[in-house]
C-alpha positions in Angstrom: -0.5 20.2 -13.6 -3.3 22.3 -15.5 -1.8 20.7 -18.9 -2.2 17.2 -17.2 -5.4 17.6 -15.7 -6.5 18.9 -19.6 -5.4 15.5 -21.1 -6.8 13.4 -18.3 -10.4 14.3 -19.5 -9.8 12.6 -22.6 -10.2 9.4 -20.1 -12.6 10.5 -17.8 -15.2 7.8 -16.4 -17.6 9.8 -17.6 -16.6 10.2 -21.2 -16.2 6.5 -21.6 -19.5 6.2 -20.1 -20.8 8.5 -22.6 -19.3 6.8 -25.2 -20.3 3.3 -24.1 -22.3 2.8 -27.1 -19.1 3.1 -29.5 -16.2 1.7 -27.3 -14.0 2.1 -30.2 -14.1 6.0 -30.0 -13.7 5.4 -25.8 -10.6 3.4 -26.5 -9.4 6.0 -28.8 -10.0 9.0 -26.4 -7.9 7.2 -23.4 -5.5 6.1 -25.6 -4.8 9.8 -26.9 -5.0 11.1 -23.5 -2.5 8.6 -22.0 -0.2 9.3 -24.6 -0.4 13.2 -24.3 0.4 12.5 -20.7 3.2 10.2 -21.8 4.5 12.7 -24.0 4.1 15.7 -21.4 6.5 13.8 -19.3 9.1 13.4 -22.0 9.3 16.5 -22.7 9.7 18.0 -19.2 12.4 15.9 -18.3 13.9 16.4 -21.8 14.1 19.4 -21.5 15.3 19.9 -17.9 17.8 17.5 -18.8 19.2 19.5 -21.9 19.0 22.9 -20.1 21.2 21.5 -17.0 23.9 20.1 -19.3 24.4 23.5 -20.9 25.3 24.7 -17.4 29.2 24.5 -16.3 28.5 23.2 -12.8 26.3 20.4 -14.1 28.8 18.9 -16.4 31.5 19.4 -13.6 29.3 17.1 -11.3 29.2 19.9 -8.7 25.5 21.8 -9.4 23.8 19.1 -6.5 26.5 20.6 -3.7 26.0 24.5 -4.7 22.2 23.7 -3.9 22.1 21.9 -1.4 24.8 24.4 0.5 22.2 27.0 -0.2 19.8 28.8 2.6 16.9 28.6 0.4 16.9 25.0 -1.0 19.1 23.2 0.7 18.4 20.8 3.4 18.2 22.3 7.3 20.4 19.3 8.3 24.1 20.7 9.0 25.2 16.7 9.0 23.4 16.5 5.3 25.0 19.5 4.2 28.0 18.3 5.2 27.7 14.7 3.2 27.5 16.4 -0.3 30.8 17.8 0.5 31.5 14.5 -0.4 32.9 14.7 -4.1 32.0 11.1 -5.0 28.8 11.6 -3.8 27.7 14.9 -4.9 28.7 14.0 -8.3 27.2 10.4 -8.1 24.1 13.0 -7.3 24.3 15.4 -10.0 25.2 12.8 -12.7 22.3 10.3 -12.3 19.4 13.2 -11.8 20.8 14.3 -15.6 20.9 10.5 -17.0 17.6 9.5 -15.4 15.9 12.3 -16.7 17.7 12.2 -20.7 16.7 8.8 -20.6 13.5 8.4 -19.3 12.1 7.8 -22.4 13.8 4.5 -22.9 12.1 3.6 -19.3 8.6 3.8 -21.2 9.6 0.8 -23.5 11.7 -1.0 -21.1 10.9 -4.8 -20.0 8.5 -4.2 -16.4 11.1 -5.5 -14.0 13.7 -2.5 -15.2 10.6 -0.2 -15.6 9.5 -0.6 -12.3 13.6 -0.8 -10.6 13.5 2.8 -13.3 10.0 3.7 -11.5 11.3 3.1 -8.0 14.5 5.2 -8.8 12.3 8.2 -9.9 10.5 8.1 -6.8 13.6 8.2 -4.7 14.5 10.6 -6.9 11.5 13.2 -6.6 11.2 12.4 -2.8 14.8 13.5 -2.3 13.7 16.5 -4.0 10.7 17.0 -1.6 12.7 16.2 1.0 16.0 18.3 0.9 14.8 20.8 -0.9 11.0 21.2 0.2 9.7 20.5 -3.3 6.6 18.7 -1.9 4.1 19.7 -3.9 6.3 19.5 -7.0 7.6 15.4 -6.0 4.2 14.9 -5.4 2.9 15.5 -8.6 5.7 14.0 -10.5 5.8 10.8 -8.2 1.8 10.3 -8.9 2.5 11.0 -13.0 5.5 8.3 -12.6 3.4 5.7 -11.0 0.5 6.4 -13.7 3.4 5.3 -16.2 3.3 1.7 -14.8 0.7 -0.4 -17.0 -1.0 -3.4 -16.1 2.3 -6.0 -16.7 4.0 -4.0 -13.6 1.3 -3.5 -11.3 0.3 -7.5 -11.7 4.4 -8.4 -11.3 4.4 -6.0 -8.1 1.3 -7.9 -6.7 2.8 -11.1 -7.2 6.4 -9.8 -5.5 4.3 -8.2 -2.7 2.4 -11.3 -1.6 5.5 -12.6 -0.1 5.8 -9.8 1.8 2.1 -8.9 2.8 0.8 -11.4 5.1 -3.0 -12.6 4.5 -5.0 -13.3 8.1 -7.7 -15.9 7.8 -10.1 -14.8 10.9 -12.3 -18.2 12.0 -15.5 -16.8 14.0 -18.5 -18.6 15.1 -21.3 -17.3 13.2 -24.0 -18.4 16.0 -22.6 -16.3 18.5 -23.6 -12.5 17.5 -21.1 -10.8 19.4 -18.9 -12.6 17.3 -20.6 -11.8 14.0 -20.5 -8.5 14.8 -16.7 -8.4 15.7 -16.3 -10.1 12.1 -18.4 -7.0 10.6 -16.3 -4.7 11.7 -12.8 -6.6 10.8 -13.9 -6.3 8.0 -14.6 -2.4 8.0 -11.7 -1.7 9.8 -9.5 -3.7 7.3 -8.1 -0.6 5.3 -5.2 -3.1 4.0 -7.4 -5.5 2.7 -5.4 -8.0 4.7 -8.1 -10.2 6.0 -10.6 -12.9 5.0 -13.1 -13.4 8.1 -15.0 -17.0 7.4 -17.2 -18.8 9.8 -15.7 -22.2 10.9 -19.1 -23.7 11.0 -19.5 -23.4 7.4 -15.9 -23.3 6.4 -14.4 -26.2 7.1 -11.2 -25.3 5.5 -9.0 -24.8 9.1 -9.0 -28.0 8.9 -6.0 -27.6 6.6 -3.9 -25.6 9.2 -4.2 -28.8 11.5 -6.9 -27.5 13.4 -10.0 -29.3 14.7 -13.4 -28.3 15.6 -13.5 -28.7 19.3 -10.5 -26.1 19.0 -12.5 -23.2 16.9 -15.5 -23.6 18.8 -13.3 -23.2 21.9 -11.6 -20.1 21.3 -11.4 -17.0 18.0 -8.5 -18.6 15.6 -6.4 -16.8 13.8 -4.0 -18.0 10.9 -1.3 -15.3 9.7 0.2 -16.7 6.4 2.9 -15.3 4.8 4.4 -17.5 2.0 3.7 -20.8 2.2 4.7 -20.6 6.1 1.5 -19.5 8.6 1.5 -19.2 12.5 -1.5 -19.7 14.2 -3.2 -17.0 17.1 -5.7 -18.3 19.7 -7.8 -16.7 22.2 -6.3 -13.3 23.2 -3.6 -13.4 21.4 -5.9 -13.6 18.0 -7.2 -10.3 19.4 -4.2 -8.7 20.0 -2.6 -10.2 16.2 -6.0 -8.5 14.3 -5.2 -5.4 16.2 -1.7 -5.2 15.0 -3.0 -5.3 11.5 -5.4 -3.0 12.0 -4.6 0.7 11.4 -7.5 2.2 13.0 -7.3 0.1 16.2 -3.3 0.8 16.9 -4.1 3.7 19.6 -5.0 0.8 21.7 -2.4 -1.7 20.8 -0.1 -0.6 24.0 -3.1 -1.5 26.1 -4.0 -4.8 24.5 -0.3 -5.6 24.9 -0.2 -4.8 28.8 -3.3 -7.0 29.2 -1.7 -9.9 27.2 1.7 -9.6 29.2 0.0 -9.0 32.7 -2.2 -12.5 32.0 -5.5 -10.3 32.4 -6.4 -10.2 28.8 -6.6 -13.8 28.5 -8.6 -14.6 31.3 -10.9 -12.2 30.3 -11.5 -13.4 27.0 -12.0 -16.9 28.5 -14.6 -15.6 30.6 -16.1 -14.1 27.6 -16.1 -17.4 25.0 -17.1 -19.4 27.9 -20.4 -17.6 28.4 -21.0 -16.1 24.9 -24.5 -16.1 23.4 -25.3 -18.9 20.7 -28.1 -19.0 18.4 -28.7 -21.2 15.9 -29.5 -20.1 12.2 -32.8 -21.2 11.3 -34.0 -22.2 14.6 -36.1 -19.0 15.5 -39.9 -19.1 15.4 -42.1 -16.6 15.2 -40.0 -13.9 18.3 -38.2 -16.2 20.1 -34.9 -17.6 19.6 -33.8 -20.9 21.9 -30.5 -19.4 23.2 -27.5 -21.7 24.0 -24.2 -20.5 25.8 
C-alpha cells in the first residue's frame, strides 16, 4: 500500500494543477504513475502465482481445502468447511485463484466486456478471501486497485448496462406552494443515489408525456419511477411512501409510512394537507406582502 500510495502522487490533483501551465508534462506524470500502479499489480500476482505453483498441494488442487480446514484462516462456518471437502470444488477453488492471477496481465489488454466479467471475477475473488479467511483489509485494498484498472471504455459500458437496472424518479412539485419547494430541496439532499430529477410541473410541462394532465399535478405530488422504457406512476401518499423507499437516509421510517399507507391514515392525511397547502405566486409579492392562495 505504501508503494501504491508513492505512485499515486505522480497523479495527484494537485500536481496536475501545478502543472496546468504545461499539460504535456501533467499527462506524462499520470500516465507514469498509472502505469507503475499497473505494473505493481502484475507483479504481485505474478509472483504469488509462480510461488503457489512450486508448492505440491497447489498443483494437486488441494492447497484451498488445507486452509480453509485450518483454525487460523479458515472460515468459522462448520457447513463451509465441510463444502471444500468437496474435491471438485476445492480444486475448481485452487485452480482458478492460480490462472486468474498468471493471467491477469492479459485482463489489462482484454476487450471491456471480458475486462470487466475479469474485473468482477477478481472481486469475488478478493471478497472470498476477506470473507473466509478475514483478509479484509488485504481484499480491500486489492478490490479498490482492481476497480482503478477499469478505464473510461468500462465504466461508460457499465453505466449504460446499469440504467436498465437503476430506476430514475421524476418528482413533479408545485413550486408555488413552499412546503412543497422545501420538500423538493431536500429530495434532493437526501438523494445519495443520484436517483432523482425534482422539476416543477408549472414550468415543466413535460408530464404531459407520461399521460398526465394538469388538473392531476396540481391535485396531488406525482411521481414517475422509470425503468427502461416502462414507468409506473405514484400519486398522493403513495408518491411519499415511493421517494422514501429510494431514499437511504429516510428508510428508519419506511415501516411507519407503510403502516399509515395500509391502515388508509396516510392518505387522508396527505389530502388534508394538498387541500389546504399554502400557494404563492412567483412574482406577485410587493414590497412585504405576498397575496396568499390555498
Amino acid at each position: 500500500m505504501r508503494l501504491l500510495l508513492l505512485y499515486m502522487l505522480f497523479f495527484h490533483p494537485r500536481i496536475e494543477q501545478l502543472s496546468a501551465t504545461a499539460s504535456g508534462t501533467a499527462v506524462f506524470s499520470h500516465n507514469i504513475g498509472v502505469i507503475a500502479v499497473y505494473a505493481q499489480l502484475i507483479i504481485l500476482y505474478l509472483v504469488s502465482a509462480t510461488t503457489k505453483l512450486q508448492g505440491e498441494v497447489w498443483i494437486n488442487g488441494t492447497a484451498v481445502y488445507y486452509v480453509t480446514q485450518l483454525d487460523s484462516y479458515g472460515p468459522p462456518w462448520a457447513s463451509v468447511r465441510e463444502l471444500f471437502k468437496n474435491p471438485w470444488i476445492t480444486t475448481l477453488a485452487t485452480y482458478s485463484t492460480i490462472f486468474y492471477q498468471l493471467f491477469f496481465p492479459a485482463m489489462l489488454l482484454a476487450p471491456p466486456t471480458w475486462k470487466i466479467s475479469w474485473t468482477v471475477f477478481g472481486i469475488l475473488l478478493h471478497l472470498s478471501f476477506a470473507i473466509l479467511m478475514g483478509l479484509v483489509t488485504f481484499s480491500a485494498v486489492m478490490i479498490s486497485l482492481l476497480l482503478f484498472t477499469l478505464g473510461d471504455k468500462e465504466w461508460a459500458l457499465l453505466a449504460q448496462v446499469t440504467k436498465r437496472w437503476i430506476p430514475k424518479l421524476i418528482v413533479f412539485v408545485d413550486s408555488d406552494c413552499p412546503y412543497c419547494s422545501w420538500t423538493g430541496r431536500w429530495i434532493k439532499r437526501m438523494d445519495l443515489l443520484g436517483l432523482f430529477l425534482v422539476t416543477s410541473y408549472r414550468t415543466d410541462m413535460s408530464f404531459r408525456r407520461y399521460n398526465l394532465d394538469l388538473e392531476a399535478v396540481d391535485r396531488e405530488m406525482h411521481v414517475v419511477r422509470q425503468l427502461g422504457d416502462k414507468y409506473r406512476i405514484f400519486r398522493g401518499f403513495d408518491a411519499v411512501v415511493a421517494v422514501i423507499k429510494h431514499l437511504p437516509p429516510l428508510w428508519p421510517v419506511l415501516p411507519i409510512a407503510v403502516l399509515l399507507q395500509l391502515s388508509g391514515l396516510g392518505p387522508k392525511l396527505y389530502r388534508w394537507l394538498a387541500d389546504h397547502r399554502i400557494l404563492v405566486t412567483a412574482g406577485s409579492c410587493q414590497g412585504e406582502s405576498c397575496p396568499i392562495k390555498r
